[in-house]
N, C-alpha and C positions, 0 to 999 in steps of 0.2 A: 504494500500500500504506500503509495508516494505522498508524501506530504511537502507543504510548501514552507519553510520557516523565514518567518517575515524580521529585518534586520533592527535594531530600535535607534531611533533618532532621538537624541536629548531634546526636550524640550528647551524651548527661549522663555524669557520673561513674558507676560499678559501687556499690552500694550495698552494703556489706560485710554476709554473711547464709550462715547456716550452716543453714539449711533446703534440704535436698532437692529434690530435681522431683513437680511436682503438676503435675496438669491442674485448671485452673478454665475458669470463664467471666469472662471481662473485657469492660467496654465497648469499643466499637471505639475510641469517643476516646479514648483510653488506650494504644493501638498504636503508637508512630511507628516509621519508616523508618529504618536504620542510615544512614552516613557512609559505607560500606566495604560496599556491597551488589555484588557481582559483576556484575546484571544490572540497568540503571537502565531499560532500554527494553521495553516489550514490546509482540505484535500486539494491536491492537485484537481484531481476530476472533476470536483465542484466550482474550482477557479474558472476551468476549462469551459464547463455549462455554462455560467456566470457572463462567461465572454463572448462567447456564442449569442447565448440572447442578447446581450447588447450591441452586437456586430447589428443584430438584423433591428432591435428596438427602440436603438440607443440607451443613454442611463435617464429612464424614467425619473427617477428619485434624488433629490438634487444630497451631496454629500453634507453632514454639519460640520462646522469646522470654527476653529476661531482663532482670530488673529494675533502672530505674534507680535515684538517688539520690531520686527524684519518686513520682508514684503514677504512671508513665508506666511501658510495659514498651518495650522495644526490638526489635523482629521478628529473629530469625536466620535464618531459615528459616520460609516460610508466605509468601514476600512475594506471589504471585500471589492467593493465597486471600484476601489482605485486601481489595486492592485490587476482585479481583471483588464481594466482600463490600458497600464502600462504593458499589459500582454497584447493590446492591441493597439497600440503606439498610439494611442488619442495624446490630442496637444492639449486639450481643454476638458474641464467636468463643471458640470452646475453643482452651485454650493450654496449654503443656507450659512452664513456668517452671525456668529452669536458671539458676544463679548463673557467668555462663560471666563468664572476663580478655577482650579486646580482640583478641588472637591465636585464642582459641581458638575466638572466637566467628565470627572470620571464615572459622576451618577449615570450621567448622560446615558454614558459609554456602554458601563454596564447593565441599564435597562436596556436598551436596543439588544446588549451582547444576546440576554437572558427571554428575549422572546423570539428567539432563533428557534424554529423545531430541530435542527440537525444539534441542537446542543448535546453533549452526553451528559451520563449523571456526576461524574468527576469537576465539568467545567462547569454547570448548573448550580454544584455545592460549593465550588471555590468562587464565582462570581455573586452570588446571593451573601457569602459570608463575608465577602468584602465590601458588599452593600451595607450589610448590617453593622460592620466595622466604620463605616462612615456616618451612618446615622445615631448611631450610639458613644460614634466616640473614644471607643477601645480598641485594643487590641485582635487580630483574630483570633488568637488561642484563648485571648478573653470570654470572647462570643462562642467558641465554642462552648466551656464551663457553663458560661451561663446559660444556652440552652440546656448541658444536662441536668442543669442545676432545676430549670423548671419545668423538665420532664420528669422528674424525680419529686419535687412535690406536685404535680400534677396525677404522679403514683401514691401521693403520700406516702412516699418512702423517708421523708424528710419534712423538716417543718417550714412551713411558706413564709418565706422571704422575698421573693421577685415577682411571681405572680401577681399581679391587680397593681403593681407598682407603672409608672412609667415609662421605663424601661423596657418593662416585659410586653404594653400597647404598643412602641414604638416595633418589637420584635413581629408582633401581631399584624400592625398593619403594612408592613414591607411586603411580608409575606401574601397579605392579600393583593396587594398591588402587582407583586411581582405574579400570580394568579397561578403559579406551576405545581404545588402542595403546599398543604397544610404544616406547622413548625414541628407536631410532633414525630408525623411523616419524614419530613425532614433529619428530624434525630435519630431514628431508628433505623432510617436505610441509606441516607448519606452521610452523614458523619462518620460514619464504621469505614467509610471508602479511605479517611484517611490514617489508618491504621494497617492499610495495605501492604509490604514488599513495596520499596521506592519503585524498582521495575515493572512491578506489576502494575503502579498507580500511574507509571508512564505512559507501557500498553494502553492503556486504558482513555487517557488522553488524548493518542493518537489515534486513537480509535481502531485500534489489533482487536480491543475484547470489548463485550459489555459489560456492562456492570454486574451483572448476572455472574458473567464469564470472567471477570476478575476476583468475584468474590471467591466461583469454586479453587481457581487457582491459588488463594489467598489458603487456601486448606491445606496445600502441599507446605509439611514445615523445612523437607530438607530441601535445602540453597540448590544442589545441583540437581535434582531432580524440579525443581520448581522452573532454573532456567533453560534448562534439555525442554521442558513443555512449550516454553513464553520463544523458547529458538524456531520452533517449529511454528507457531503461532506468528509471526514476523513474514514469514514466509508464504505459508499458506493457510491465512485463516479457515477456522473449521465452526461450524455452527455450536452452540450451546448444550443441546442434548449430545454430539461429540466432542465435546470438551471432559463434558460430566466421565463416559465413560472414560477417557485417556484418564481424568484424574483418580476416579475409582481404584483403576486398574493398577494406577502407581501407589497407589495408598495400601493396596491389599496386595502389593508386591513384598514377599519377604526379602528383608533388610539381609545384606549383607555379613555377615559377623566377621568380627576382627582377626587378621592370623590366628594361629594358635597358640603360637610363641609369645605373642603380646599380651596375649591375654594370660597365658600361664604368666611370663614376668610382673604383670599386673595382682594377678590374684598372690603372687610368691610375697610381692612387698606387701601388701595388705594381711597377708598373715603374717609377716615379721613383729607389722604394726602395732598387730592387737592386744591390747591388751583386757581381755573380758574372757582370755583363757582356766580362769579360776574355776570355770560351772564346769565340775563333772560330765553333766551330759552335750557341755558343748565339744567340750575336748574329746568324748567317746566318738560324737557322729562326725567330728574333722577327722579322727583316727580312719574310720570306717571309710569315709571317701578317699585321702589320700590308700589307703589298702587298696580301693577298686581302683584308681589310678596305677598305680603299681602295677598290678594285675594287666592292664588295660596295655602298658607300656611289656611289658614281657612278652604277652601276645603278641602283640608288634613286632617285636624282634624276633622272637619264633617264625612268622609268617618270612622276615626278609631273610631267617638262613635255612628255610628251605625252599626259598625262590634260586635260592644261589646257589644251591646244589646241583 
């Protein structure tokens, strides 16, 4: 799956300007990329459509953008349209110029990001929590807590502090705004994405898996068995009901065990170790196995000299 990764331009200062929103035509050179763009990746194929229809429609929808201290404007919204734009060597795009501060401009940004249907559920719970990071004021690792915090007295697992506060309507009405689920919803099936395998939480971005499909993968605990799946995955993705079995299959795969040799030297210091040799009947059943050991290792050697006869 190709993807397009879009490069980031520093933002300039806000140019202080008491002029209204116009639509003009501006050069495209004249466009750059925000610092604070929600979505920095996107599919090739989708750029490709994107261009396509606008080859034959033009860009319907004039880009927002707002001015810097430069003759440059800043994108707030329109970022796919440019870029398909530059794929089709257009000199010029209609723009909707708003004198937007730094906060609001990202508000913008990511309300438009967030009424995307091709959003995944990765970019949907990282663009909503840095909404609610902007309207609340904190931190995002803040806002997460704080949601668990009032999903948990919403369990009454804990005693209500946040609920019916300010705070917590602020959280409420985002959420209805932004109109894609409900906050509890939210907790329960997206926040857990970010507890994923950084890889996995990658895939998943890039849209290799869905969310679904990142979750079952998130079940595999060992590393190279997790990235042997997510390799193949990269390559050819497989639907969901064939992901379940691959992971099954690796889960109810017996594990490996260690030489033998490392593991006798292992278990040898561990009895050197111990000391809780005092109990009678622990000392009798260690007797008893190292005997069947003995036993076990004499066979052994019996068997290789009369191979070698």
């Amino acid at each position: 799956m190709t993807l397009t990764t879009v490069p980031t331009i520093r933002s300039a200062h806000i140019r202080p300007t008491g002029v209204g929103p116009d639509v003009r035509e501006v050069p495209v050179a004249q466009l750059v990329l925000a610092d604070y763009r929600p979505r920095q990746r996107f599919l090739a194929a989708a750029l490709e459509s994107l261009a396509q229809s606008i080859a034959v429609h033009g860009v319907t929808q004039p880009l927002t953008v707002r001015p810097l201290d430069t003759d440059l404007y800043e994108i707030v919204a329109g970022e796919r349209r440019y870029l398909a734009a530059q794929q089709l060597g257009l000199s010029h795009l209609p723009v909707l110029v708003r004198p937007l501060g730094d906060d609001t401009a990202l508000e913008v940004s990511l309300m438009e990001n967030l009424q995307r249907e091709d959003l995944n559920e990765l970019e949907e719970a990282e663009g909503i929590l840095r909404l609610l990071s902007l309207r609340l004021g904190r931190e995002v690792g803040a806002v997460k807590s704080m949601l668990y915090r009032m999903d948990n007295e919403a369990k009454h697992k804990v005693t209500q502090q946040v609920l019916g506060t300010a705070e917590a309507r602020t959280v409420e009405t985002v959420f209805a705004v932004v109109g894609r689920l409900a906050w509890p919803s939210f907790v329960s099936t997206r926040l857990p994405l970010f507890s994923l395998p950084p890889e996995v939480m990658e895939a998943l971005r890039a849209g290799v898996l869905s969310a679904a499909g990142a979750r079952l993968l998130g079940r595999v605990r060992d590393e190279g068995d997790r990235r042997a799946l997510l390799a193949d995955l990269w390559v050819r993705p497989v639907t969901d009901a064939e992901l379940r079995r691959q992971v099954l299959s690796t889960l109810s795969s017996p594990q490996p065990a260690a030489p033998l040799a490392a593991r006798l030297n292992a278990w040898s210091s561990a009895l050197i170790a111990q000391h809780r040799w005092h109990s009678p009947a622990r000392q009798a059943r260690a007797q008893a196995l190292l005997d069947e050991l003995a036993a076990l290792l004499c066979a052994e050697e019996d068997d290789h000299d009369e191979a070698t006869l």
